[in-house]
C-alpha positions in Angstrom: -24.5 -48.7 -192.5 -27.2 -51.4 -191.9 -26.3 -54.7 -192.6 -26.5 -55.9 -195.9 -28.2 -58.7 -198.0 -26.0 -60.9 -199.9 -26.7 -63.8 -202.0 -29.9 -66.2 -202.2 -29.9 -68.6 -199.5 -31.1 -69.9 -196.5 -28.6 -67.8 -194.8 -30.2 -64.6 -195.0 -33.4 -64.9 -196.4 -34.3 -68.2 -194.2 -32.1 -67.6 -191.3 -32.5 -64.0 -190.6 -28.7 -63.3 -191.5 -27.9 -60.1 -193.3 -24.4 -59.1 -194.2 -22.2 -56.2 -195.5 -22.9 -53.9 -198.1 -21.3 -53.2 -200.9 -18.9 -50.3 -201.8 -17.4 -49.1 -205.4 -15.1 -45.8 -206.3 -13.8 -44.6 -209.9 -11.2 -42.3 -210.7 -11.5 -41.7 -214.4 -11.6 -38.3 -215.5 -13.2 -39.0 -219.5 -14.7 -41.8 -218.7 -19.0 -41.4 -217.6 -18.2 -42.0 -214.0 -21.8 -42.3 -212.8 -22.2 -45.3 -215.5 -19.6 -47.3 -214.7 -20.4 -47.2 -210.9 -23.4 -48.1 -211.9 -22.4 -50.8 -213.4 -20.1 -51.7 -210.8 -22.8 -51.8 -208.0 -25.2 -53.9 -210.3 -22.1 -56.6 -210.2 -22.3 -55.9 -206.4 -26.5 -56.1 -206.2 -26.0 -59.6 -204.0 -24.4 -57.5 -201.3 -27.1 -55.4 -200.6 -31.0 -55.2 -202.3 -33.0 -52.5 -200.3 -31.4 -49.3 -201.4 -28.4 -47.3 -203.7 -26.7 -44.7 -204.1 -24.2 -42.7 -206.4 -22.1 -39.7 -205.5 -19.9 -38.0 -208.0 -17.3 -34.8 -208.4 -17.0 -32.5 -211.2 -14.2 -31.0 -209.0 -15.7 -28.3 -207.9 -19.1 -29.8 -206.1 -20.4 -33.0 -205.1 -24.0 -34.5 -206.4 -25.8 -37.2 -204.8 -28.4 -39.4 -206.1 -30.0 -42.3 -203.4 -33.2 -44.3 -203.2 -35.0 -47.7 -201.9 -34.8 -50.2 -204.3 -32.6 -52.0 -206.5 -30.1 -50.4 -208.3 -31.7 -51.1 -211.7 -35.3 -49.7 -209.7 -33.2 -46.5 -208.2 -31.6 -45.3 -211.4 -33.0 -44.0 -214.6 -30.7 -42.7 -217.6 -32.5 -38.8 -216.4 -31.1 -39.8 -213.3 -27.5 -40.4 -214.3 -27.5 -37.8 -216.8 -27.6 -35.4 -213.7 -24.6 -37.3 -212.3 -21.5 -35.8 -214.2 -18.0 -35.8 -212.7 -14.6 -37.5 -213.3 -14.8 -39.2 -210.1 -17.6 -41.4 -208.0 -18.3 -43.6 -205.6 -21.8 -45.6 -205.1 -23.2 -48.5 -202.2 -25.5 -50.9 -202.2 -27.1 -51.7 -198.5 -29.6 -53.9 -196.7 -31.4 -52.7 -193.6 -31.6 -54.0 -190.5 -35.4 -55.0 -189.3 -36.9 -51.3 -189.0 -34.3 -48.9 -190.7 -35.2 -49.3 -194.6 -35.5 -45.7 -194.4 -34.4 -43.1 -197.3 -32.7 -41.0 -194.9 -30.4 -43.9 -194.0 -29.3 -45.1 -198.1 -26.1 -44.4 -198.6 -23.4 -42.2 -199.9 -23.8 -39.9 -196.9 -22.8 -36.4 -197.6 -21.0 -34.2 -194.7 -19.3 -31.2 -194.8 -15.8 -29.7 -193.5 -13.6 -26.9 -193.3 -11.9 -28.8 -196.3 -15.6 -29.0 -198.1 -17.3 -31.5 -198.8 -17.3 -35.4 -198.2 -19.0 -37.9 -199.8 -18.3 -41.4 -197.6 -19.9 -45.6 -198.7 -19.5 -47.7 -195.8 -19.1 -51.5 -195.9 -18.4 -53.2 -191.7 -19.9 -51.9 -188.0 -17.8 -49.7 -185.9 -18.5 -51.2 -182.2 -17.4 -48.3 -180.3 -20.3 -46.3 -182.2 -22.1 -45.3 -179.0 -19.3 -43.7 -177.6 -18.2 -41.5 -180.2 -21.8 -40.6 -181.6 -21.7 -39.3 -177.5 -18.7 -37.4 -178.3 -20.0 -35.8 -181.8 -22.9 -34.7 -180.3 -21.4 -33.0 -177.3 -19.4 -30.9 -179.8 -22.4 -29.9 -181.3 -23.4 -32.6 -183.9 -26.6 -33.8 -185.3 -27.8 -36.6 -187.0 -29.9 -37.4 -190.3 -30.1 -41.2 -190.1 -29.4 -43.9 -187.7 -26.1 -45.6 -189.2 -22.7 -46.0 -187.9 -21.6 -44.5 -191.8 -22.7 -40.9 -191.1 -21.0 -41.0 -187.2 -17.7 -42.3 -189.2 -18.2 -39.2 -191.9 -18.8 -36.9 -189.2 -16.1 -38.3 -187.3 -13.6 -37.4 -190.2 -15.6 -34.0 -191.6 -14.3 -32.5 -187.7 -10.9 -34.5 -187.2 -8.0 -32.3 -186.6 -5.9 -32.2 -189.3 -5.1 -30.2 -192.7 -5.7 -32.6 -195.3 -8.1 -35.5 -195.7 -5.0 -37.9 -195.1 -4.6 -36.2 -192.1 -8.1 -36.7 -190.7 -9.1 -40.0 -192.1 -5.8 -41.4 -190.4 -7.2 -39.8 -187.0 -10.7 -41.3 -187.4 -9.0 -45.0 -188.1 -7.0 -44.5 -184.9 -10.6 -43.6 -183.2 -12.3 -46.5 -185.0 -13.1 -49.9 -183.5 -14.6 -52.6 -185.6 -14.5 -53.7 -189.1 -14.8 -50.8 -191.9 -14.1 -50.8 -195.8 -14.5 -47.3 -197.0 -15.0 -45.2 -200.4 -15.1 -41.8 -200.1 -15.5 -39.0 -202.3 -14.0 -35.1 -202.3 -14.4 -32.6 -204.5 -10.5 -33.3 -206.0 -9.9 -37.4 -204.9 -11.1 -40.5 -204.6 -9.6 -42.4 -201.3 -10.5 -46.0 -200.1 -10.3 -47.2 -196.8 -9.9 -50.7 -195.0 -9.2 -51.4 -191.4 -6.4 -52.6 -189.7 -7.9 -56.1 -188.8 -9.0 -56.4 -193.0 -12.4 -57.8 -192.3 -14.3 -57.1 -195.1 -12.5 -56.9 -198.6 -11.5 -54.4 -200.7 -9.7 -53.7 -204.0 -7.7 -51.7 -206.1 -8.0 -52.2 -210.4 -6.9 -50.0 -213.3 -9.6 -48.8 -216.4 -8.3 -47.3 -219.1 -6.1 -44.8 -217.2 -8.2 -44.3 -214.2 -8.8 -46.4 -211.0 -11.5 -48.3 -209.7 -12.3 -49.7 -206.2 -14.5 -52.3 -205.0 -15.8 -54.5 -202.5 -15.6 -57.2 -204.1 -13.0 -58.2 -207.7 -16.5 -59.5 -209.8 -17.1 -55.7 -210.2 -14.2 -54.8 -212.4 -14.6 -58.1 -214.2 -18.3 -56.2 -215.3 -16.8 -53.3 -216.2 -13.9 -54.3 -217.9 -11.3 -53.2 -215.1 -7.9 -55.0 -214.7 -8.0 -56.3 -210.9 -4.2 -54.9 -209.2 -4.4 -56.0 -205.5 -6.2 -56.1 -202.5 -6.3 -52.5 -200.1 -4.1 -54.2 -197.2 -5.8 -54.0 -194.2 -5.0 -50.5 -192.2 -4.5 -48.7 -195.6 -5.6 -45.6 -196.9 -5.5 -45.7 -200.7 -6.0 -41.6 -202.0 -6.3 -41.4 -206.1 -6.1 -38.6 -207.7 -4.6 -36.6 -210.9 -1.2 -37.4 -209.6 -1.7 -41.2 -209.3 -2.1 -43.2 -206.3 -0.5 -42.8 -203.1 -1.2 -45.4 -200.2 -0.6 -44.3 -196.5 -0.7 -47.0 -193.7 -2.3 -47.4 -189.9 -0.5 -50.1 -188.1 -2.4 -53.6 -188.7 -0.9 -55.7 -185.8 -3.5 -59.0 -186.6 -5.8 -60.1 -189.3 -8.9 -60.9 -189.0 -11.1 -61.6 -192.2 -14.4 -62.6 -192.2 -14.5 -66.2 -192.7 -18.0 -65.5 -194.3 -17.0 -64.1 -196.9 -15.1 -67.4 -198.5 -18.5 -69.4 -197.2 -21.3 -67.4 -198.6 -21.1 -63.6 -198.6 -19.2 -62.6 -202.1 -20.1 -64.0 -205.5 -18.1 -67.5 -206.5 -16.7 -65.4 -209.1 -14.8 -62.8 -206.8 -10.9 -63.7 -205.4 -10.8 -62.6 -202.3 -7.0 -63.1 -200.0 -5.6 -64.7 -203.8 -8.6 -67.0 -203.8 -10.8 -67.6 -206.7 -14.3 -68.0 -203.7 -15.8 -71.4 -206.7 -12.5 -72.9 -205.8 -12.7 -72.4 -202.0 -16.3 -73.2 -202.2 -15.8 -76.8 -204.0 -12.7 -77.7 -202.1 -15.3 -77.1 -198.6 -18.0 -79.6 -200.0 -14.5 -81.7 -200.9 -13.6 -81.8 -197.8 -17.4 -82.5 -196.3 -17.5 -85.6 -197.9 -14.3 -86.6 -196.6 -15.2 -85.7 -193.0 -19.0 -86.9 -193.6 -19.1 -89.6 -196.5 -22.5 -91.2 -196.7 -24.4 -93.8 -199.2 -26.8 -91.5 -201.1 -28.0 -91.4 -204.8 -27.9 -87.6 -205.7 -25.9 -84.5 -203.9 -28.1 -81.2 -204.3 -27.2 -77.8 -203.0 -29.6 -75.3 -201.6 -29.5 -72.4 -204.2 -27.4 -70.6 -204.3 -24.8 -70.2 -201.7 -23.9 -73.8 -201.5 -24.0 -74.9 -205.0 -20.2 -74.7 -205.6 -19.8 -76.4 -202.6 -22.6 -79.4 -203.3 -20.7 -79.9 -206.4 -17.0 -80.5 -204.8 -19.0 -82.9 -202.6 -20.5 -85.0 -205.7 -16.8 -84.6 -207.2 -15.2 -86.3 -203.6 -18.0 -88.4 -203.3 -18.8 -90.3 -206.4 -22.4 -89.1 -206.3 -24.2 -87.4 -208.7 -25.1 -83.8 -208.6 -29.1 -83.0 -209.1 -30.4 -79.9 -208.6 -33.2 -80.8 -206.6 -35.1 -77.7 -205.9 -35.4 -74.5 -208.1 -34.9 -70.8 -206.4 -37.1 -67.9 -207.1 -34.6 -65.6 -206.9 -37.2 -62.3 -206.7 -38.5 -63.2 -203.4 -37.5 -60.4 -201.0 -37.0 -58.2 -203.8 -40.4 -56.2 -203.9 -41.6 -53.9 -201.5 -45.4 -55.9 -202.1 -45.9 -58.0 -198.5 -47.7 -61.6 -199.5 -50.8 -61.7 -197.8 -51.8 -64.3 -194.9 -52.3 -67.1 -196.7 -48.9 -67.0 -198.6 -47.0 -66.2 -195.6 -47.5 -69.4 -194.7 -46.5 -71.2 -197.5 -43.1 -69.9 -196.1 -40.6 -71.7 -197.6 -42.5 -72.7 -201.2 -41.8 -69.0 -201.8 -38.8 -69.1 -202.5 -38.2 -73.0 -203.1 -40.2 -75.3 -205.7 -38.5 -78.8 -205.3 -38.7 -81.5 -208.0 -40.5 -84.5 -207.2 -39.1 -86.3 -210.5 -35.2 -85.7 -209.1 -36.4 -86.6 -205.5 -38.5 -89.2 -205.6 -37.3 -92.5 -203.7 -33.8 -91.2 -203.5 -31.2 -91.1 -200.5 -30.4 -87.3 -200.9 -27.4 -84.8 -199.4 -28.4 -81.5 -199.1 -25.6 -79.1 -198.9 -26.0 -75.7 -196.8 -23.7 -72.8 -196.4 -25.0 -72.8 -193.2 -27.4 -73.3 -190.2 -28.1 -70.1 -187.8 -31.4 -69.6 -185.9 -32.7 -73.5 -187.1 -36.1 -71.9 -188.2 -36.4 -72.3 -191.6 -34.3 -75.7 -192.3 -37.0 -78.3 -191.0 -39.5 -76.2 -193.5 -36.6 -76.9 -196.5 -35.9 -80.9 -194.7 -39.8 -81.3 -194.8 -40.4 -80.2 -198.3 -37.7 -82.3 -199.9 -39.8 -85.5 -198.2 -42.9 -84.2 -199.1 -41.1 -84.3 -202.5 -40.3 -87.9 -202.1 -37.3 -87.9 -200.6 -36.7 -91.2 -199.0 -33.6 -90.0 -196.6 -31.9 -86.8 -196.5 -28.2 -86.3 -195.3 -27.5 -82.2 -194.6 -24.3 -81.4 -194.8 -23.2 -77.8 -193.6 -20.2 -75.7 -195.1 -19.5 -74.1 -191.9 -19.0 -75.3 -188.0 -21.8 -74.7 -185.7 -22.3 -71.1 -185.1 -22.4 -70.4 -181.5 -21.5 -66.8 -180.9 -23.0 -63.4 -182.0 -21.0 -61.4 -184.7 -20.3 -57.5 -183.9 -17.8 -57.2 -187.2 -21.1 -57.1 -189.5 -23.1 -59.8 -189.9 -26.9 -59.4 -188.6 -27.1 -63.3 -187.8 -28.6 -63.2 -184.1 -28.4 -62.8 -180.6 -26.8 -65.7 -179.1 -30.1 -66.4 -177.2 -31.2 -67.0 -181.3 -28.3 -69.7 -182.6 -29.1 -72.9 -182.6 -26.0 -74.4 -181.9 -25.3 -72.0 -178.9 -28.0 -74.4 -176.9 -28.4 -77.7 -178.7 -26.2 -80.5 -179.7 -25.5 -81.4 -183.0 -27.4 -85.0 -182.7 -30.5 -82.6 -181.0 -30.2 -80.2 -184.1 -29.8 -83.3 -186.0 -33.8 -84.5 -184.8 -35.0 -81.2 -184.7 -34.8 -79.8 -188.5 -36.0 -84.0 -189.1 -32.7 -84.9 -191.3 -31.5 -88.6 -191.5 -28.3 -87.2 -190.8 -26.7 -84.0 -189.9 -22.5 -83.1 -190.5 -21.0 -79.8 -189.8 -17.8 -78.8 -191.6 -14.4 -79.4 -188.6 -13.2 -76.1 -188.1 -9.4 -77.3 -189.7 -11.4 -78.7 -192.6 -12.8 -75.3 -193.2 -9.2 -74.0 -193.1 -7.8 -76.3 -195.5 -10.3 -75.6 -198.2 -9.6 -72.0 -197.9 -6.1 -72.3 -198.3 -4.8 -70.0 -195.8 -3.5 -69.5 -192.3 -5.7 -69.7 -190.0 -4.8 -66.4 -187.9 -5.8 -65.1 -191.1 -9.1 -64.7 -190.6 -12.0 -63.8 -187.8 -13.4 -67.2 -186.4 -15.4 -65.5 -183.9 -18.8 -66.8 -184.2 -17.7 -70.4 -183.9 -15.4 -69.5 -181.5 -16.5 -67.1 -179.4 -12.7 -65.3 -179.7 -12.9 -61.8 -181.3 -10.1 -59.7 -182.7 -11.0 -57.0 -180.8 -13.4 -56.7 -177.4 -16.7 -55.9 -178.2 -19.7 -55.0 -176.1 -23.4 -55.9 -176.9 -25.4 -51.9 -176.7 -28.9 -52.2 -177.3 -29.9 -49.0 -176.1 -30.5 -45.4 -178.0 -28.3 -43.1 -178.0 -31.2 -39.7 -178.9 -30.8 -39.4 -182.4 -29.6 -42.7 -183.4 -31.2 -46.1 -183.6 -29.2 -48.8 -182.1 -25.8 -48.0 -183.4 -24.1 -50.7 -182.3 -26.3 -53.3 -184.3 -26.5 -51.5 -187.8 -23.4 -51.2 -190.2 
């Protein structure tokens, strides 16, 4: 599935970056299935902004409802109303630069000799070239250009006499990083792969189950969190309960992202509340980079959590110091010439009355490309800034992700060329600090071979190979999730 949007910051909508999507399943026979995913992927919006979708079961067929927009802008109570089952699933998903394309929203839809197969995808599968190949050498065609519909295809013609049976084969086929719900006329079954990048989880409502990307969605509606899917697991629900079935998982490999800026503060993620996580890395900022200053701000919204541990460690004061407009990117209406280059003001107002004539740390999530940064650094001293001190969340990024994550090529990231004292005087900051790899560690809490580490270090969990060609009938698999 194309990469995904997540939350406001300079990360994605400054940067360039775009991240996973988001995925959601109920099992609730009773219960309006099609509202409470709906719900559910309004509490998962920040993973994705540019299109929905819902699929549900009555048990006997499957119906499908997609679109561009929002999920608020996609459904309408007529809309839902045609929706009825006992079970669902529903995404949310951000395109990469060219596919925002209706045929490419998601649930996909497939069929079988077992029937139908609804399938949400949440990860990139980096052997997609090679088994789109194979697919269409047995005869199949594609609708859209995502890595979701090869891995539904994939399943819909695995050997095997049961869905167990052929979504184990596709997970010993797939490469990469995949959190799945998926949707058949009599189950509900989610997926995670065996390294665990993205997350994934299990909770009960009122007798039913619900999945999720991400624990803040069954806080919304009212669903008791249970545990994480373990990474390799297949999880099938159905009338006789839940039954879990296992792929080998030999290594770890979470994204590291996820704790620094992809899921909302409010999500626990690997037994971690992400506010906590997020404080204790701005904690252990100021340890590493302490600095006389009279006010620590955040850059909304990403690094607000973590701004705040730093005033907490610090001694400083915590300002907001600039004010997000948190609608920009969310309208299909392009600004004209003369707002385009207002570039940052668009999504940033700072506040000269906070600002004025102080020594100022700005807290970031993160610095990729190095584009947009010297537009925030020379706002906040048009703003009367007198110095300003950036502090980043995360070490430099200096490698390409393949697991996901949309950042850049590594031509694109700043830190793959420059130093941090030339990245220092090229965004214009005073000063310039990147969160120690260890420190990063720490304030997450857990072990380090935990967790995928590739983009600062250039070591992935698995071998992965840049393919920037076509294959005919696909779109640059390799680079969309």
């Amino acid at each position: 599935m194309p990469l995904a949007q997540g939350r406001s910051s300079s990360f994605h909508e400054a940067e360039g970056g775009r991240e996973a999507c988001g995925v959601f399943g109920v099992y609730a026979p009773g219960e309006d299935v099609a509202r409470v995913t709906f719900f559910g992927l309004f509490a998962l919006q920040h993973r994705g902004q540019e299109s929905a979708g819902i699929a549900t079961s009555n048990g006997q067929d499957i119906r499908l409802h997609t679109g561009l927009g929002l999920v608020s802008q996609v459904f309408t109570e007529e809309a839902l109303g045609q929706l009825q089952g006992r079970h669902a699933i529903g995404h949310n998903r951000y395109s990469t630069k060219g596919s925002n394309t209706p045929a490419n929203a998601q649930p996909v839809l497939v069929r079988s000799s077992l029937g139908e197969l609804a399938l949400a995808h949440n990860g990139n599968i980096v052997n997609c070239r090679t088994l789109s190949r194979d697919l269409m050498a047995r005869g199949c065609s594609f609708t859209s250009s995502t890595d979701s519909e090869v891995i539904a295809r994939l399943i819909a013609l695995a050997p095997g006499r049961s869905w167990v049976e052929k979504v184990c084969y596709a997970m010993r086929r797939l490469e990469g990083a995949y959190s799945l719900t998926l949707l058949t006329q009599d189950c509900l079954m989610g997926v995670r792969d065996p390294l665990g990048v993205r997350p994934l989880c299990l909770g009960s409502l009122n007798g039913g189950w619900v999945l999720a990307s991400e624990s803040c969605a069954l806080d919304h509606i009212g669903a008791h969190f249970l545990r994480e899917v373990e990474p390799g697991e297949l999880l099938v629900i159905d009338q006789h309960g839940v039954a879990s079935f296992r792929e080998p998982s030999h290594r770890k490999a979470a994204c590291i992202f996820e704790y620094i800026y992809f899921a909302r503060p409010d999500s626990v993620i690997g037994s971690r509340l992400l506010y906590q996580a997020r404080t204790a890395m701005g904690m252990e900022l100021a340890k590493e980079y302490p600095v006389d200053a009279d006010l620590v701000m955040g850059v909304p919204d990403s690094a607000t959590e973590a701004a705040i541990g730093y005033a907490h460690a610090s001694g400083i004061p915590f300002a907001e110091g600039v004010v997000k407009n948190r609608y920009v990117g969310r309208t299909f209406i392009q600004p004209d010439q003369r707002l385009r280059d207002l570039g940052v003001k668009l999504k940033f107002n700072p506040l000269p009355e906070v600002l004025g004539g102080k020594r100022v740390v700005v807290v970031e999530d993160s610095i990729v490309r190095g584009t947009t940064t010297p537009h925030i650094v020379a706002m906040l001293r048009r703003a009367g800034a007198r110095e300003i001190h950036l502090r980043i969340c995360a070490p430099p990024i200096r490698f390409p992700c393949f697991f996901g994550v949309d950042m850049a090529t590594r031509q694109e990231l700043i830190a793959a060329y420059k130093s941090v004292p030339d990245i220092c005087h090229f965004i214009g900051a005073d000063s310039l600090g990147y969160l120690s790899l260890e420190g990063l560690i720490r304030a997450v809490g857990l072990p380090c071979d935990s967790f995928c580490l590739a983009c600062f270090t250039g070591e992935y969990p698995v071998p992965v190979q840049l393919e920037l060609g076509a294959v005919e009938g696909m779109d640059k698999l390799a680079l969309e999730v």
